[in-house]
C-alpha positions in Angstrom: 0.0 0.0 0.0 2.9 2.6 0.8 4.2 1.7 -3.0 1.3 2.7 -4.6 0.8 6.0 -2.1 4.5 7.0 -2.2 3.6 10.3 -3.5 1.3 11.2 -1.0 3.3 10.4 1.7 6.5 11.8 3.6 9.5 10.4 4.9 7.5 9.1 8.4 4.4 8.2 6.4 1.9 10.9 7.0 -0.3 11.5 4.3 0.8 14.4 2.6 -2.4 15.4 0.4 -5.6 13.9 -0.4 -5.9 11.9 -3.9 -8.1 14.0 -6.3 -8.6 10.6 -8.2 -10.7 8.6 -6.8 -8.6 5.1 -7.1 -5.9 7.4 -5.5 -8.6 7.9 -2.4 -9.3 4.6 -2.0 -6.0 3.4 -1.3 -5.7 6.9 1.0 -8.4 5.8 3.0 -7.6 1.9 3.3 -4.1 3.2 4.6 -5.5 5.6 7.0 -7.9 2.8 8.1 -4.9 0.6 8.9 -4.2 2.8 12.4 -7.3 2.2 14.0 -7.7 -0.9 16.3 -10.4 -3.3 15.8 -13.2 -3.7 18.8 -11.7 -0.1 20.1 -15.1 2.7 20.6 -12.8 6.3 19.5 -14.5 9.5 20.2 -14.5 12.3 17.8 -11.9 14.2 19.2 -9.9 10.6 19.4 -10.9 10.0 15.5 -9.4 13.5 14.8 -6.5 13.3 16.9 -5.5 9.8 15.5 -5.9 10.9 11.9 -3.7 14.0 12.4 -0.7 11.9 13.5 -0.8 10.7 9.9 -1.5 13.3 8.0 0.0 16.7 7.5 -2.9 18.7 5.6 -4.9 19.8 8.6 -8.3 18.2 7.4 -9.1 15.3 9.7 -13.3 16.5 9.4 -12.9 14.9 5.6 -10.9 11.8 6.4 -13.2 11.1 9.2 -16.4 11.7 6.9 -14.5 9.7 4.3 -13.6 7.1 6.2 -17.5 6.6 7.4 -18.7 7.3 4.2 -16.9 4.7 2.5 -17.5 2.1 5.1 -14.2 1.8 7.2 -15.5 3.5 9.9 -19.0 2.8 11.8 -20.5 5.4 13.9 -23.5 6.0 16.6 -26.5 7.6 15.5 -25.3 10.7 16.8 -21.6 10.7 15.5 -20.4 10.3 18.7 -18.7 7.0 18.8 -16.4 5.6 16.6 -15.4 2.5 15.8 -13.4 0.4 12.9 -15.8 -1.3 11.0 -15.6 -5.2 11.2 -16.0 -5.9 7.9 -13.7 -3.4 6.1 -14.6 -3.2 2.0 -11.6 -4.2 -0.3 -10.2 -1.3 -2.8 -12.0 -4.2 -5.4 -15.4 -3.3 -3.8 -14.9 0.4 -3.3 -14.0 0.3 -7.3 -17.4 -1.6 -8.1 -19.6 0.6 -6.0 -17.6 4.1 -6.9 -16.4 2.7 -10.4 
């Protein structure tokens, strides 16, 4: 995954930028999925904090929305709790739904 984002990222492997193609955000998203632990409930403020250790553009809002928007992230009702989904979608299945 770092290969194909080795653009994006900087010498400790914070995302640099966010893909404007959407393959590109796929892969962003799978890769900033990879730091969150499984059957661990993350607060907002906990989502936001974790996302800006890796990643340098300031925008941890769209990365979270992202993240829940493309099914890597679960969420309460109320957007307060977090959590990593249990069955994360393959880039294969992102592709299919978002061509």
């Amino acid at each position: 995954m770092t290969t194909i984002l080795k653009s994006f990222l900087d010498a400790e492997g914070r995302l640099t930028a966010y893909p404007a193609k959407r393959k590109m955000k796929l892969y962003a998203l799978s890769y900033m999925a990879g730091f969150f632990e499984h059957d661990k409930v993350y607060t907002e403020k906990e989502v936001n904090a974790l996302l800006n250790e890796h990643h340098t553009y300031g925008d941890p809002a769209t990365l979270r929305r992202e993240l829940f928007n493309h099914r890597f992230l679960d969420r309460d009702d109320y957007g307060k709790e977090y959590r990593l989904a249990d069955a994360l979608p393959t880039i294969e299945e992102l592709e299919r739904l978002y061509g």
